[in-house]
Residue frames as a rotation matrix with the C-alpha (Angstrom) as fourth column:
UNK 1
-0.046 -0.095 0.994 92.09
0.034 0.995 0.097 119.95
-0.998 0.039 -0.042 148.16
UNK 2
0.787 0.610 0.092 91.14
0.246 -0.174 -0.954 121.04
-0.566 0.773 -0.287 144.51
UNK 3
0.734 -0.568 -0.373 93.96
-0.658 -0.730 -0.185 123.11
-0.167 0.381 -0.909 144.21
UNK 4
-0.259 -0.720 0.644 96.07
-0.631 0.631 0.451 120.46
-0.731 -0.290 -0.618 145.03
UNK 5
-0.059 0.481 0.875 94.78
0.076 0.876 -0.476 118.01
-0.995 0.039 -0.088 142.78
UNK 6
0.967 0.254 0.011 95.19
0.202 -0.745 -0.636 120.76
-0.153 0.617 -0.772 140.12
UNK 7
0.232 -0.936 -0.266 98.45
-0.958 -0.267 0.106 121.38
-0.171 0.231 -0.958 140.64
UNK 8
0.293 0.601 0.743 98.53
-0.383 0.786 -0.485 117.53
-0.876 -0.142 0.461 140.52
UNK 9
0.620 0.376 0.689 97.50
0.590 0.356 -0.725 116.74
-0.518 0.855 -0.001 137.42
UNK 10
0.750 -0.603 -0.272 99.56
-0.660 -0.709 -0.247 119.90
-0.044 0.364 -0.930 136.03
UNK 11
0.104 -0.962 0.252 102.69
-0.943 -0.015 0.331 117.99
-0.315 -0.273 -0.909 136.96
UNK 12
0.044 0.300 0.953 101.43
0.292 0.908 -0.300 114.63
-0.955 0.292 -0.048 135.37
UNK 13
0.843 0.451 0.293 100.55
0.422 -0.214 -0.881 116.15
-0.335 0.866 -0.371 132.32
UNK 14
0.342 -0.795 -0.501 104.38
-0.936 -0.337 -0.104 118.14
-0.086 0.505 -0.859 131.76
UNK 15
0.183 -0.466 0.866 105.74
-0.542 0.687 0.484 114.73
-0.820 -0.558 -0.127 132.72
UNK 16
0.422 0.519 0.743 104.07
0.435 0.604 -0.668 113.19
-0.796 0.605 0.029 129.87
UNK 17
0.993 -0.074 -0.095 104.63
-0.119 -0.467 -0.876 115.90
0.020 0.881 -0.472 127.65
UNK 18
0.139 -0.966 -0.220 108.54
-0.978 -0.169 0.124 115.57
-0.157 0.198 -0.967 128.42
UNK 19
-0.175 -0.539 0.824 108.76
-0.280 0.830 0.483 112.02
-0.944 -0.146 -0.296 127.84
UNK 20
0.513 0.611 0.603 107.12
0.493 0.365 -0.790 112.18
-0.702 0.703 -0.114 124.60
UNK 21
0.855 -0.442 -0.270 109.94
-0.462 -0.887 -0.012 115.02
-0.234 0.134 -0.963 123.69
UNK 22
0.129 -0.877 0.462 112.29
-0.860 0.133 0.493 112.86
-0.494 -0.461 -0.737 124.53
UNK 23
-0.058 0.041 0.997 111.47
0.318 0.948 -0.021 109.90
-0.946 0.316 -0.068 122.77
UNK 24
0.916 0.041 0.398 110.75
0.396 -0.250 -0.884 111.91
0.063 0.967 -0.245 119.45
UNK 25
0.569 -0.706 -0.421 114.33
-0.820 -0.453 -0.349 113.35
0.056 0.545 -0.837 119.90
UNK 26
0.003 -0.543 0.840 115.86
-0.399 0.769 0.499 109.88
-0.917 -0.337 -0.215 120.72
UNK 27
0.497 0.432 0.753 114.19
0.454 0.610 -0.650 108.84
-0.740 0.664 0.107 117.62
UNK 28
0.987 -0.057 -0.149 115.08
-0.157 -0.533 -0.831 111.33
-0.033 0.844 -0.535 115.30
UNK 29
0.410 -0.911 -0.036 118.78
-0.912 -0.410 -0.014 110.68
-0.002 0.039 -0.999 116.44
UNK 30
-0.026 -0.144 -0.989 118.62
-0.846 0.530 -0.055 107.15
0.532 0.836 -0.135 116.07
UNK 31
-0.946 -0.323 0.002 119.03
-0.211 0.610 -0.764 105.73
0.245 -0.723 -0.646 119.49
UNK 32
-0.719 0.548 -0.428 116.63
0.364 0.821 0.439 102.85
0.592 0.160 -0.790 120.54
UNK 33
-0.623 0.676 0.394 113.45
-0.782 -0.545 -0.301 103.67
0.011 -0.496 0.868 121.89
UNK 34
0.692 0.475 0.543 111.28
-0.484 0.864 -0.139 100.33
-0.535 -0.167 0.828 123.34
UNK 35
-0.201 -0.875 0.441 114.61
-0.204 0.478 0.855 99.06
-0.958 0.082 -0.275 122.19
UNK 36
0.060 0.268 0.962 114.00
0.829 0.523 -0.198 99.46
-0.556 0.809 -0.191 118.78
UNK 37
-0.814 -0.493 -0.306 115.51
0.304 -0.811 0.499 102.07
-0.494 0.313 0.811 116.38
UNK 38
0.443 0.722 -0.532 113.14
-0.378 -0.387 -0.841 104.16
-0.813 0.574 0.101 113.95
UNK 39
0.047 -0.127 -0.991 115.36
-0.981 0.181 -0.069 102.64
0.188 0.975 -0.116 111.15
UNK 40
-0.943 -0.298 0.148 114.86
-0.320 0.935 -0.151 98.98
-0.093 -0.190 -0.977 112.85
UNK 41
-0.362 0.837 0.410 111.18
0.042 0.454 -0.890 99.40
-0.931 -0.305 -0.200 112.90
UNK 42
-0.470 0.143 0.871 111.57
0.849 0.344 0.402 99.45
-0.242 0.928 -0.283 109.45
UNK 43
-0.234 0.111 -0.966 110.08
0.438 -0.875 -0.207 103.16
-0.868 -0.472 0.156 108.97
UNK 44
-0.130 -0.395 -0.909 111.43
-0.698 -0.615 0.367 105.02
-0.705 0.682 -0.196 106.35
UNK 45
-0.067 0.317 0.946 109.87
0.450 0.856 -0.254 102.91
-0.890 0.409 -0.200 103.07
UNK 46
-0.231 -0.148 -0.962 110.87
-0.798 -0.537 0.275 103.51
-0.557 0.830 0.006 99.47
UNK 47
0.534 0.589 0.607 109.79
0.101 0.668 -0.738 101.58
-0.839 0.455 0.297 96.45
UNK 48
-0.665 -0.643 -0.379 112.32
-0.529 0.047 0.848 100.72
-0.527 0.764 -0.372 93.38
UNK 49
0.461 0.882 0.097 110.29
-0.139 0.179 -0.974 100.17
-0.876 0.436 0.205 90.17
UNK 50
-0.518 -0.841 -0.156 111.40
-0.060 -0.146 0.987 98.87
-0.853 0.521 0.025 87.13
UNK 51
0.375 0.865 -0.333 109.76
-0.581 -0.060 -0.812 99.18
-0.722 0.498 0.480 83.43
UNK 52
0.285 -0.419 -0.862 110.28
-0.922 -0.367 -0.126 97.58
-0.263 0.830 -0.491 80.21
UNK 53
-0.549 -0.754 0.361 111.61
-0.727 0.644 0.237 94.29
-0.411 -0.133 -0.902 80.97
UNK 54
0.614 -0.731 0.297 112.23
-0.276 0.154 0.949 91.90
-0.740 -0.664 -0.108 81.49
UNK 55
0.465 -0.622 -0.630 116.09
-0.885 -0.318 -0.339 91.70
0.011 0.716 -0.698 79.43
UNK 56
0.772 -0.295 -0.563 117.38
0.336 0.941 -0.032 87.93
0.540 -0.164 0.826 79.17
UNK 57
0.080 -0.997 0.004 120.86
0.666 0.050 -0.745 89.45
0.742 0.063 0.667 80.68
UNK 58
-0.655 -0.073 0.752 120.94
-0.434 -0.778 -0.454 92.97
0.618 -0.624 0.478 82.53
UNK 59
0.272 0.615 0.740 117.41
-0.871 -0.169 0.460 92.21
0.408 -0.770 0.490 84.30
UNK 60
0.784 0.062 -0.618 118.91
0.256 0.874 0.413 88.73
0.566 -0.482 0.669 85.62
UNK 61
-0.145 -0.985 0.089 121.96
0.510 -0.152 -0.847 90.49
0.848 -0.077 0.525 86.89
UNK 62
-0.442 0.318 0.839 119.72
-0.669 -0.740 -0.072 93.44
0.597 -0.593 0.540 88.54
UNK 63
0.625 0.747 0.225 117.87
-0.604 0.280 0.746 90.23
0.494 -0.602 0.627 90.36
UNK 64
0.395 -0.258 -0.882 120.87
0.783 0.596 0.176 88.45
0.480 -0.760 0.438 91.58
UNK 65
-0.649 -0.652 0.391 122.19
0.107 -0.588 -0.802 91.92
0.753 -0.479 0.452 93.00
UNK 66
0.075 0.833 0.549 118.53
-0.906 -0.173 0.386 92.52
0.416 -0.526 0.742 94.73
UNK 67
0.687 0.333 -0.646 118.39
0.234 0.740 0.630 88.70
0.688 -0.584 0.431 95.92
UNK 68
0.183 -0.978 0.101 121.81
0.199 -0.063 -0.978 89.68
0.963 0.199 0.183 97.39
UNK 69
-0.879 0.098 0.466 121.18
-0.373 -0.750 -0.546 92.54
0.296 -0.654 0.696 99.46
UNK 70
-0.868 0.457 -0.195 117.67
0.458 0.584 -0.671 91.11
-0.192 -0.671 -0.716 100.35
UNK 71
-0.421 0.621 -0.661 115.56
-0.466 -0.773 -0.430 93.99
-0.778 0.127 0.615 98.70
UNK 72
-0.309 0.865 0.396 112.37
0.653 0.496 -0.572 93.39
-0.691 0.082 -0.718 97.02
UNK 73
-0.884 -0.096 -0.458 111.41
-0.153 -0.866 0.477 95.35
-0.442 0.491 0.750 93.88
UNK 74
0.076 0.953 -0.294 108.78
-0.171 -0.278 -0.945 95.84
-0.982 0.122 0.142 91.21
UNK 75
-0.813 -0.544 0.208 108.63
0.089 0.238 0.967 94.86
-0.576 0.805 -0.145 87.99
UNK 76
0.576 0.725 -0.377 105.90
-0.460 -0.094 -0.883 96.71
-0.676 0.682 0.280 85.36
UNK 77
-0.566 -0.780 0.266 106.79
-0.066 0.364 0.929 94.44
-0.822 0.508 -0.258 82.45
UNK 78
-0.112 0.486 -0.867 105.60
-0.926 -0.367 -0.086 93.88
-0.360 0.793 0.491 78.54
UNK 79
0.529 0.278 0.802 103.92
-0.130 0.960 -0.247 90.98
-0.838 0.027 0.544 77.32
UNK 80
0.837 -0.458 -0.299 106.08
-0.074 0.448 -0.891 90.67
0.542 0.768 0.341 74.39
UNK 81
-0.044 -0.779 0.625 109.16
-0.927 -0.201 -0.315 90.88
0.371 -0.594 -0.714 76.48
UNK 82
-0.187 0.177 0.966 107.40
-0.641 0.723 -0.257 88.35
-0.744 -0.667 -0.022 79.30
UNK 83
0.965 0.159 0.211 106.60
0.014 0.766 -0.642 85.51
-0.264 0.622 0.737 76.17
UNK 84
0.473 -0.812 -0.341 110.51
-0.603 -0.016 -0.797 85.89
0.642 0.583 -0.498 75.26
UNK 85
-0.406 -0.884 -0.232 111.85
-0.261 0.355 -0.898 85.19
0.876 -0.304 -0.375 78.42
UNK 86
0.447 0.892 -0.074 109.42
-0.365 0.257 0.895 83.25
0.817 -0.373 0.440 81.17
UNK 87
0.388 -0.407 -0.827 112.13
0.904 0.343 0.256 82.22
0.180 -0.847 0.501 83.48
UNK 88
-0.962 -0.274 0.002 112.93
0.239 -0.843 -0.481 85.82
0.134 -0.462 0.876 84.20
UNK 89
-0.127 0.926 0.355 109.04
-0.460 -0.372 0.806 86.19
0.879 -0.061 0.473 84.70
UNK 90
0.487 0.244 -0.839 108.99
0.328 0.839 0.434 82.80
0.810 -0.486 0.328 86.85
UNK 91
-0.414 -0.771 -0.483 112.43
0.730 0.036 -0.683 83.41
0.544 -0.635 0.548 88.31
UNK 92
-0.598 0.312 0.738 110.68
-0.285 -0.944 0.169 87.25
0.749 -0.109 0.653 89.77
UNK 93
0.156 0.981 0.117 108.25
-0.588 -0.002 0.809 85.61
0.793 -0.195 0.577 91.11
UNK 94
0.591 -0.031 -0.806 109.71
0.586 0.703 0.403 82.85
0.555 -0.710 0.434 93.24
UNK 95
-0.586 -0.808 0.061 111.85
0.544 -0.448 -0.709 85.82
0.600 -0.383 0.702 94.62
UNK 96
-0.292 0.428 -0.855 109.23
0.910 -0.150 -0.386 87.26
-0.293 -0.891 -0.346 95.85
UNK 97
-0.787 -0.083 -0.611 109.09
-0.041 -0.982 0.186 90.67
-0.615 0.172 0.769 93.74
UNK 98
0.347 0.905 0.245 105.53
0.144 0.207 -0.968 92.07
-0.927 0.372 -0.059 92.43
UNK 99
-0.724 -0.260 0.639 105.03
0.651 0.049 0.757 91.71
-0.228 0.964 0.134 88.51
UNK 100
0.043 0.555 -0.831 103.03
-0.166 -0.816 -0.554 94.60
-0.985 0.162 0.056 86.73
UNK 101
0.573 0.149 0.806 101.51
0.812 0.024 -0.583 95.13
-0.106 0.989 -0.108 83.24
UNK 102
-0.207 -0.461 -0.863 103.00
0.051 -0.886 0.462 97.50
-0.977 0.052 0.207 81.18
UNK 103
0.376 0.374 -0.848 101.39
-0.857 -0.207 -0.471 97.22
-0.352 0.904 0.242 78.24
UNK 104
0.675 -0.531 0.512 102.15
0.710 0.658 -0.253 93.74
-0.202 0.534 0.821 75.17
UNK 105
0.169 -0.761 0.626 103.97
0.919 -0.108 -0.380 96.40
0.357 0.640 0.681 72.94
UNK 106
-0.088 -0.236 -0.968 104.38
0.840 -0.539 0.055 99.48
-0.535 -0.808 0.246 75.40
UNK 107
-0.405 0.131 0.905 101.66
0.633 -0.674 0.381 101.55
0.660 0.727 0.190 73.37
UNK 108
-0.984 0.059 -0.165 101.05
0.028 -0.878 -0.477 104.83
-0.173 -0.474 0.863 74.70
UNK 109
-0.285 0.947 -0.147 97.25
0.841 0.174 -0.512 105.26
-0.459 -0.270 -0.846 75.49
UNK 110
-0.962 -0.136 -0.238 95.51
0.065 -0.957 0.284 108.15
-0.267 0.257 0.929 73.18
UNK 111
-0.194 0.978 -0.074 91.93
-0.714 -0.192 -0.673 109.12
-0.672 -0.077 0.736 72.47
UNK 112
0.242 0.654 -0.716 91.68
-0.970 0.163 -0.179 106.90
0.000 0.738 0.675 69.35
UNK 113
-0.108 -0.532 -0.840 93.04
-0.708 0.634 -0.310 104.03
0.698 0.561 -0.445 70.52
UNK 114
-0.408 -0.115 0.906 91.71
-0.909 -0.047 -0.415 102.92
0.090 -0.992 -0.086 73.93
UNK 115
0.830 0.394 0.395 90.25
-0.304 0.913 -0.271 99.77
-0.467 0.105 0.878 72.92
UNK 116
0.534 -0.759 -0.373 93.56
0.172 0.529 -0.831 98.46
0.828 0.380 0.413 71.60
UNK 117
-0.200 -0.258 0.945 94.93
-0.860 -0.416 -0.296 99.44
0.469 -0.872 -0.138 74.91
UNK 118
0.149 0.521 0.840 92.83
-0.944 0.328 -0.036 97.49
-0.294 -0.788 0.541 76.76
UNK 119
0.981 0.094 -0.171 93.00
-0.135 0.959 -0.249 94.52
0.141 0.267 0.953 74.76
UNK 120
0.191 -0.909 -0.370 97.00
-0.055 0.366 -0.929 94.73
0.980 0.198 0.020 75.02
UNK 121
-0.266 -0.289 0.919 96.32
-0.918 -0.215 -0.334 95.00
0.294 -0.933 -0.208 79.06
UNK 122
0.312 0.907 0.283 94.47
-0.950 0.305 0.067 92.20
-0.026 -0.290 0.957 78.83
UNK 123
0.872 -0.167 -0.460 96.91
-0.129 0.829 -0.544 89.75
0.473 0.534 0.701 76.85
UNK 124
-0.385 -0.920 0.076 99.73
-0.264 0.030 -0.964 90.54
0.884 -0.391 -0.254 79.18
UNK 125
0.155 0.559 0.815 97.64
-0.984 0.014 0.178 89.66
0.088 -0.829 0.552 81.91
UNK 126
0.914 0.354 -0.197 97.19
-0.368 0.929 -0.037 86.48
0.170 0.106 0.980 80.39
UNK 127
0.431 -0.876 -0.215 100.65
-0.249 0.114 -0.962 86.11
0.867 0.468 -0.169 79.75
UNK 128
-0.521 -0.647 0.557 102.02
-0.682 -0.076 -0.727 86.74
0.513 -0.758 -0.402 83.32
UNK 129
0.224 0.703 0.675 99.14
-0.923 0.376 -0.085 84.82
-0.314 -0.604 0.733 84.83
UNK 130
0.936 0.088 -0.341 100.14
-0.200 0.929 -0.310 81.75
0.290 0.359 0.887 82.89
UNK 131
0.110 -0.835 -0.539 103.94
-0.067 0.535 -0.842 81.81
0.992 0.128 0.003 83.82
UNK 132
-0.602 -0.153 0.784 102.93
-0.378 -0.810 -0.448 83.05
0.704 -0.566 0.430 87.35
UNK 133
-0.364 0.496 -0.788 99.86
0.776 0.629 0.038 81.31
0.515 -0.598 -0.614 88.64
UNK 134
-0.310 0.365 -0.878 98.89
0.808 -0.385 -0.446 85.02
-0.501 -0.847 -0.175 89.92
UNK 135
0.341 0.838 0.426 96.67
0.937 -0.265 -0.230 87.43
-0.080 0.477 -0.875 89.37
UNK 136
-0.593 -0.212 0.777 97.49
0.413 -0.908 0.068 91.32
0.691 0.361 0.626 87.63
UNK 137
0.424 0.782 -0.457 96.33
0.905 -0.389 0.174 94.30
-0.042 -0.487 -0.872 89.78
UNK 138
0.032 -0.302 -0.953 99.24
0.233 -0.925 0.301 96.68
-0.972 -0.231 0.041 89.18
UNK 139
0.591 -0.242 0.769 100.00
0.766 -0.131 -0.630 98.68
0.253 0.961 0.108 85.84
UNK 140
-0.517 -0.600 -0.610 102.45
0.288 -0.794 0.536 101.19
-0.806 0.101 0.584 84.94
UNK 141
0.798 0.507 0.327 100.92
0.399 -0.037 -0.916 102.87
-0.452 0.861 -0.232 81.84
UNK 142
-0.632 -0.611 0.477 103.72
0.751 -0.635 0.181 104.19
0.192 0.472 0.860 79.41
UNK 143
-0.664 -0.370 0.650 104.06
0.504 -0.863 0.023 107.73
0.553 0.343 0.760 79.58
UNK 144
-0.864 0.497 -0.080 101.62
-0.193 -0.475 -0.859 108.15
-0.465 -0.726 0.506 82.79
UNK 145
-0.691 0.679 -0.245 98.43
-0.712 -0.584 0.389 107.86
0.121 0.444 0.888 80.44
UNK 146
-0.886 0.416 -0.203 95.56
0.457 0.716 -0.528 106.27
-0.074 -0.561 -0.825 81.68
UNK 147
-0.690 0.693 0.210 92.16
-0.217 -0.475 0.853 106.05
0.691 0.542 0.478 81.62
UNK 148
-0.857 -0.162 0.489 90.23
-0.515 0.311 -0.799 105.38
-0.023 -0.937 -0.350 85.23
UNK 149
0.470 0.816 -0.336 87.45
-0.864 0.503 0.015 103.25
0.181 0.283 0.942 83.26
UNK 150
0.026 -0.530 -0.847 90.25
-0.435 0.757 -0.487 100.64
0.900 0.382 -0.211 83.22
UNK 151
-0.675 -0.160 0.720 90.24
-0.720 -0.073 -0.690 100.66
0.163 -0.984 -0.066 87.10
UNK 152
-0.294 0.690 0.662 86.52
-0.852 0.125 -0.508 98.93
-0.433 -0.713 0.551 87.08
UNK 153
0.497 0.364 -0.787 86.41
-0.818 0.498 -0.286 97.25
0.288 0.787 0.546 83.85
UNK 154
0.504 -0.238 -0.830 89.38
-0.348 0.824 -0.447 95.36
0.790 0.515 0.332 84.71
UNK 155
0.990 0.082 -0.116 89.84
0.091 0.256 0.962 95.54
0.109 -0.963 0.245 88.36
UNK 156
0.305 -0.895 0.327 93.73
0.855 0.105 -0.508 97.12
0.420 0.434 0.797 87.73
UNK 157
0.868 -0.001 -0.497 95.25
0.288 -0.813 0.505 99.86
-0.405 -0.582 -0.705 89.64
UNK 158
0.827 -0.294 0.479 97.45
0.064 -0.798 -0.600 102.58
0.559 0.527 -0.641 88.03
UNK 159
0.824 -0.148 -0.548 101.09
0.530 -0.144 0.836 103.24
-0.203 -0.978 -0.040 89.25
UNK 160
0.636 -0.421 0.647 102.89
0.176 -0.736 -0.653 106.09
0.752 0.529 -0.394 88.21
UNK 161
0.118 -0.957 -0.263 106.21
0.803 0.248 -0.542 107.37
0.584 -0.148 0.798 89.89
UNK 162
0.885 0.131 -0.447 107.37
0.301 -0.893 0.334 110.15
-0.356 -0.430 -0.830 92.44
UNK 163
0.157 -0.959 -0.235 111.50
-0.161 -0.260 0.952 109.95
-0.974 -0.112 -0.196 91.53
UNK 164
0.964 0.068 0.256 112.48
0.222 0.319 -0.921 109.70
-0.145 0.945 0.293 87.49
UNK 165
0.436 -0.847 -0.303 116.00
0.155 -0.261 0.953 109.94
-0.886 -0.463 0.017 86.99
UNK 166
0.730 0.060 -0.681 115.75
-0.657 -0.213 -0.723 109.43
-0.188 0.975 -0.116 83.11
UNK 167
0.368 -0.494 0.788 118.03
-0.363 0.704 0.610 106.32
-0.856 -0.511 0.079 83.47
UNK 168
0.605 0.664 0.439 116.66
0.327 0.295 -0.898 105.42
-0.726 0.687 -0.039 80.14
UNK 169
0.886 -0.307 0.347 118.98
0.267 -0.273 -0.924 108.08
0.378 0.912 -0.160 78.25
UNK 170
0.483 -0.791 0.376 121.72
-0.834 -0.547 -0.078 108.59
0.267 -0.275 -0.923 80.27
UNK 171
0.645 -0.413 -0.643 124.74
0.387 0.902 -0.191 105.97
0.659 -0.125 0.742 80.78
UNK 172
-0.567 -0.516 0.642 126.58
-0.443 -0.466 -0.766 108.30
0.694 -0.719 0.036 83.22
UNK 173
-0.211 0.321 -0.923 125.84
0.525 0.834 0.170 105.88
0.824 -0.449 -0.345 86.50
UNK 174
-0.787 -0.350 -0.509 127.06
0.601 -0.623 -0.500 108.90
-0.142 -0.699 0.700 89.09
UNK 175
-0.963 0.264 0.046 124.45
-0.244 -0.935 0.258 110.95
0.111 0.237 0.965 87.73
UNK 176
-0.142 0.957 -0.253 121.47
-0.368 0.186 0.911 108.84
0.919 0.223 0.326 87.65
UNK 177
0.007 0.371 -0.928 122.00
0.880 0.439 0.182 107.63
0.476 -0.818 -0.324 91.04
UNK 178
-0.817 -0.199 -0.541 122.95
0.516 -0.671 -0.533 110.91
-0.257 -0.714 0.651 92.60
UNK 179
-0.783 0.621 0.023 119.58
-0.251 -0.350 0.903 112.07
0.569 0.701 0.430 90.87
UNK 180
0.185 0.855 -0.485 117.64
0.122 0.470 0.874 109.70
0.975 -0.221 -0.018 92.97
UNK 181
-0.274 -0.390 -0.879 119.78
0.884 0.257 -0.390 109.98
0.379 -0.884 0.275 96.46
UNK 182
-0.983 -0.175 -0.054 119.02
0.179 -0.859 -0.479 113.80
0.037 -0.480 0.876 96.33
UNK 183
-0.384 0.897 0.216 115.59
-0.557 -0.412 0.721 113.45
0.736 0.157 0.658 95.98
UNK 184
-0.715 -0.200 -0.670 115.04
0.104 0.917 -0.385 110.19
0.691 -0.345 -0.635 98.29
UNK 185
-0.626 0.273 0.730 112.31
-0.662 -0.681 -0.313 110.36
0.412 -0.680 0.607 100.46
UNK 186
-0.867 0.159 0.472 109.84
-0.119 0.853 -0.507 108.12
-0.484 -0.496 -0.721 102.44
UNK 187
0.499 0.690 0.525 106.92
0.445 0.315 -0.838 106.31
-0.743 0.652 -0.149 100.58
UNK 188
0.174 -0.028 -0.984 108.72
-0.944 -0.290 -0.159 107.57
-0.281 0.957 -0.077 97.19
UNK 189
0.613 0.042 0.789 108.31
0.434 0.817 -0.380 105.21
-0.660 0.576 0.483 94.28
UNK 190
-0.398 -0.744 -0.537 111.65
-0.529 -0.292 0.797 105.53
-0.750 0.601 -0.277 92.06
UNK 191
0.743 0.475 0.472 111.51
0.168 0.549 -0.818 104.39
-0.648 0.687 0.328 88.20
UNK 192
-0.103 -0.992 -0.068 113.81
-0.512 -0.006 0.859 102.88
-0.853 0.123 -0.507 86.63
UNK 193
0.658 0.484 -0.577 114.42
-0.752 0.394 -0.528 100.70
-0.028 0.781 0.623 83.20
UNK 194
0.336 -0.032 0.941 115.63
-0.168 0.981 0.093 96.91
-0.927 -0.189 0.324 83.79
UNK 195
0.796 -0.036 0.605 117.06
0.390 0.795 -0.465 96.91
-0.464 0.606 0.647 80.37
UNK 196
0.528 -0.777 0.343 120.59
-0.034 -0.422 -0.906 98.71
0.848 0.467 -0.250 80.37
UNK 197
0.294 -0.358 -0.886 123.36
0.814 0.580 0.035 97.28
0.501 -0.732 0.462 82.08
UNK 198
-0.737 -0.336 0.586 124.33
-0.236 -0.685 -0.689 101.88
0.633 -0.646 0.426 83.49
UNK 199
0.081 0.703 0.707 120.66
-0.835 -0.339 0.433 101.54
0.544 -0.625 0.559 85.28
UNK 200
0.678 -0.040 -0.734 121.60
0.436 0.826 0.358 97.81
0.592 -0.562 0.578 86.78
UNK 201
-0.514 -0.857 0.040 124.62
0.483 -0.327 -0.812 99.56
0.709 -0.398 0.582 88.28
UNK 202
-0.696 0.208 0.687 123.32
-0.473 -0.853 -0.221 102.57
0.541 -0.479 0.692 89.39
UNK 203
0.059 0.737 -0.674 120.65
-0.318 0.654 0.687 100.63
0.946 0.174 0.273 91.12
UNK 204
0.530 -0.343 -0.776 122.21
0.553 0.833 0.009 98.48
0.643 -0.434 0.631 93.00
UNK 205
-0.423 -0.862 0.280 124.48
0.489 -0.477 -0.730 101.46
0.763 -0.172 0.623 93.91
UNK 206
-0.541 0.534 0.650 121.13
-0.457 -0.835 0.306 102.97
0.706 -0.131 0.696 95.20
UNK 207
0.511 0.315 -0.800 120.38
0.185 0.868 0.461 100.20
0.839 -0.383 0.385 97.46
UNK 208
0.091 -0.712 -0.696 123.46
0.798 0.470 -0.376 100.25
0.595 -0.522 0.611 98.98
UNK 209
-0.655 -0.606 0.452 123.34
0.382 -0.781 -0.494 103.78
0.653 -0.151 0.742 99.79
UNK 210
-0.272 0.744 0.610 119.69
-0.500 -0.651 0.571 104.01
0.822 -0.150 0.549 101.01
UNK 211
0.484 0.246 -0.840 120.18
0.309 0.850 0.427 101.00
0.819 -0.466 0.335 103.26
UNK 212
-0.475 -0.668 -0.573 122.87
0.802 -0.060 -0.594 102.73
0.362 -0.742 0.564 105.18
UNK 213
-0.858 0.241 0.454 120.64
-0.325 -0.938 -0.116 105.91
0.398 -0.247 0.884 105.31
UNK 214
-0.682 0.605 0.410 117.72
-0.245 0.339 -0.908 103.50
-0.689 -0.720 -0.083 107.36
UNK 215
-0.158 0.969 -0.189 115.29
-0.974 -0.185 -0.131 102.58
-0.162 0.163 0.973 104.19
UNK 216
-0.211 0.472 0.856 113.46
-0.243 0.823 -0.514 99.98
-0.947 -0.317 -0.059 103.77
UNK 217
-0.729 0.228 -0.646 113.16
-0.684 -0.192 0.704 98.97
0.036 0.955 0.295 99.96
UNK 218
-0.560 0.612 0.558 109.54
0.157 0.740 -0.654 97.14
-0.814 -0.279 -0.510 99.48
UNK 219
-0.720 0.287 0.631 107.08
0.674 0.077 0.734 96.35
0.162 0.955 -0.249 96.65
UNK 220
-0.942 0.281 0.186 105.01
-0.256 -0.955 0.149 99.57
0.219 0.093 0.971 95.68
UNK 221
0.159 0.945 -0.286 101.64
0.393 0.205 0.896 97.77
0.906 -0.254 -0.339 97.36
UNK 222
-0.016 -0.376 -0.926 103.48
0.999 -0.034 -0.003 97.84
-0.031 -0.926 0.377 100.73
UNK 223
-0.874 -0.486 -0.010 103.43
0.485 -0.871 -0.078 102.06
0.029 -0.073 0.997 99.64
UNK 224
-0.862 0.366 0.351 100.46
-0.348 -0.930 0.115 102.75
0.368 -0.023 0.929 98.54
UNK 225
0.219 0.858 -0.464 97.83
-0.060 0.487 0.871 100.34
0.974 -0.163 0.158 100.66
UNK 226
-0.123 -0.171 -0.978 99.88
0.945 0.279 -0.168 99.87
0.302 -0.945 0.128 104.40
C-alpha cells in the first residue's frame, strides 16, 4: 500500500512539474496562458524619462505624440523652465505623467555648494506644487550627484537612469533610438532631453517600436516601488 501511494504521488508531482514547463514555454512564446498573454498582463515595464524641460514647442509636441499612443512618461523638470511655461507643467499633469525636480537652474551638486542645492530643490518644489496642487518626491540630480541627506531632510527620492543614449548631442534620430532598442530591457529607466525636436522624434519612434516588442511604458514609481 505504501509503495503504491509512492509511486502515487511520484506521478502527481511530474504532472505538475510538466504543466508548469509548459506554461513557462507557452509564455515565453507568447500564446495565452489563463487566457492572457505575458505581453497582455502587461509584464515587460520600461520607463521613458525626460530632463530639462519643459520647451514651450518640442516638449508639447513630445506630449501630444505620448497622449496619442497612450504612454505615460516622466518629466524631471527645472524651476526656471516650469515658471516660463505653466501650461506645459499643468498640461503634464492633467495627462497623467509624473513631474520631477531637476534642480531651478540645473546646478550640478559639489562639496562647496550643497546648501545652494538644496535651496534650488526646494524652490522648484514650490514652483511645481503651485501649478500642480501635488506634492515633489522624485528628483533627477544633474549629472547623477547627490547627496542621501537630501532623502530625509526633504523627504525626496533620487532617480538616476539605466539607458543614456546622449540624445542631448546627437541629432542623428536612427542612432539615438537604435541606442536605446539595443539595450531595452525590463524595469529599465531610459533618459532622454524634452528640449530638441531629433530626441521628440526618436522617442516617439521608441514607443512605437517597444510597444510592438510587448512593453509597457509607465512612470518610473510604477519601476522602482511595484
Amino acid at each position: 500500500m505504501n509503495w503504491k501511494k509512492r509511486m502515487l504521488s511520484c506521478i502527481i508531482l511530474l504532472a505538475l512539474l510538466a504543466a508548469v514547463c509548459v506554461i513557462g514555454w507557452r509564455e515565453r512564446e507568447g500564446f495565452s496562458v489563463f487566457g492572457k498573454t505575458l505581453e497582455e498582463a502587461g509584464e515587460k515595464k520600461i520607463a521613458l524619462t525626460f530632463d530639462d524641460g519643459p520647451h514651450p514647442y518640442y516638449t508639447e509636441q513630445l506630449l501630444d505624440g505620448l497622449k496619442k499612443r497612450g504612454v505615460k512618461a516622466t518629466f524631471f523638470v527645472t524651476g526656471e523652465h516650469a515658471e516660463l511655461h505653466p501650461e506645459v507643467i499643468k498640461r503634464m499633469s492633467e495627462e497623467g505623467h509624473l513631474i520631477g525636480n531637476h534642480t531651478y537652474s540645473h546646478i550640478q551638486l559639489r562639496s562647496g555648494n550643497k546648501d545652494a542645492f538644496k535651496e534650488e530643490l526646494i524652490k522648484t518644489n514650490e514652483i511645481i506644487t503651485g501649478i500642480t496642487g501635488e506634492e515633489v518626491i522624485f528628483v533627477r540630480p544633474p549629472y547623477g550627484s547627490w547627496d542621501k541627506s537630501f532623502e530625509t531632510e526633504l523627504n525626496m527620492f533620487p532617480v538616476l537612469w539605466t539607458i543614456d543614449p546622449l540624445d542631448w548631442c546627437s541629432t542623428n534620430v536612427e542612432r539615438i533610438e537604435q541606442k536605446i532598442i539595443s539595450k531595452a530591457g525590463e524595469n529599465d529607466i531610459i533618459l532622454m532631453h524634452d528640449y530638441y525636436p531629433s530626441t521628440v522624434t526618436a522617442a516617439l519612434e521608441v514607443v512605437d517600436e517597444l510597444q510592438k516588442e510587448g512593453y509597457e511604458f509607465v512612470t518610473v514609481d510604477e519601476i522602482l516601488f511595484d
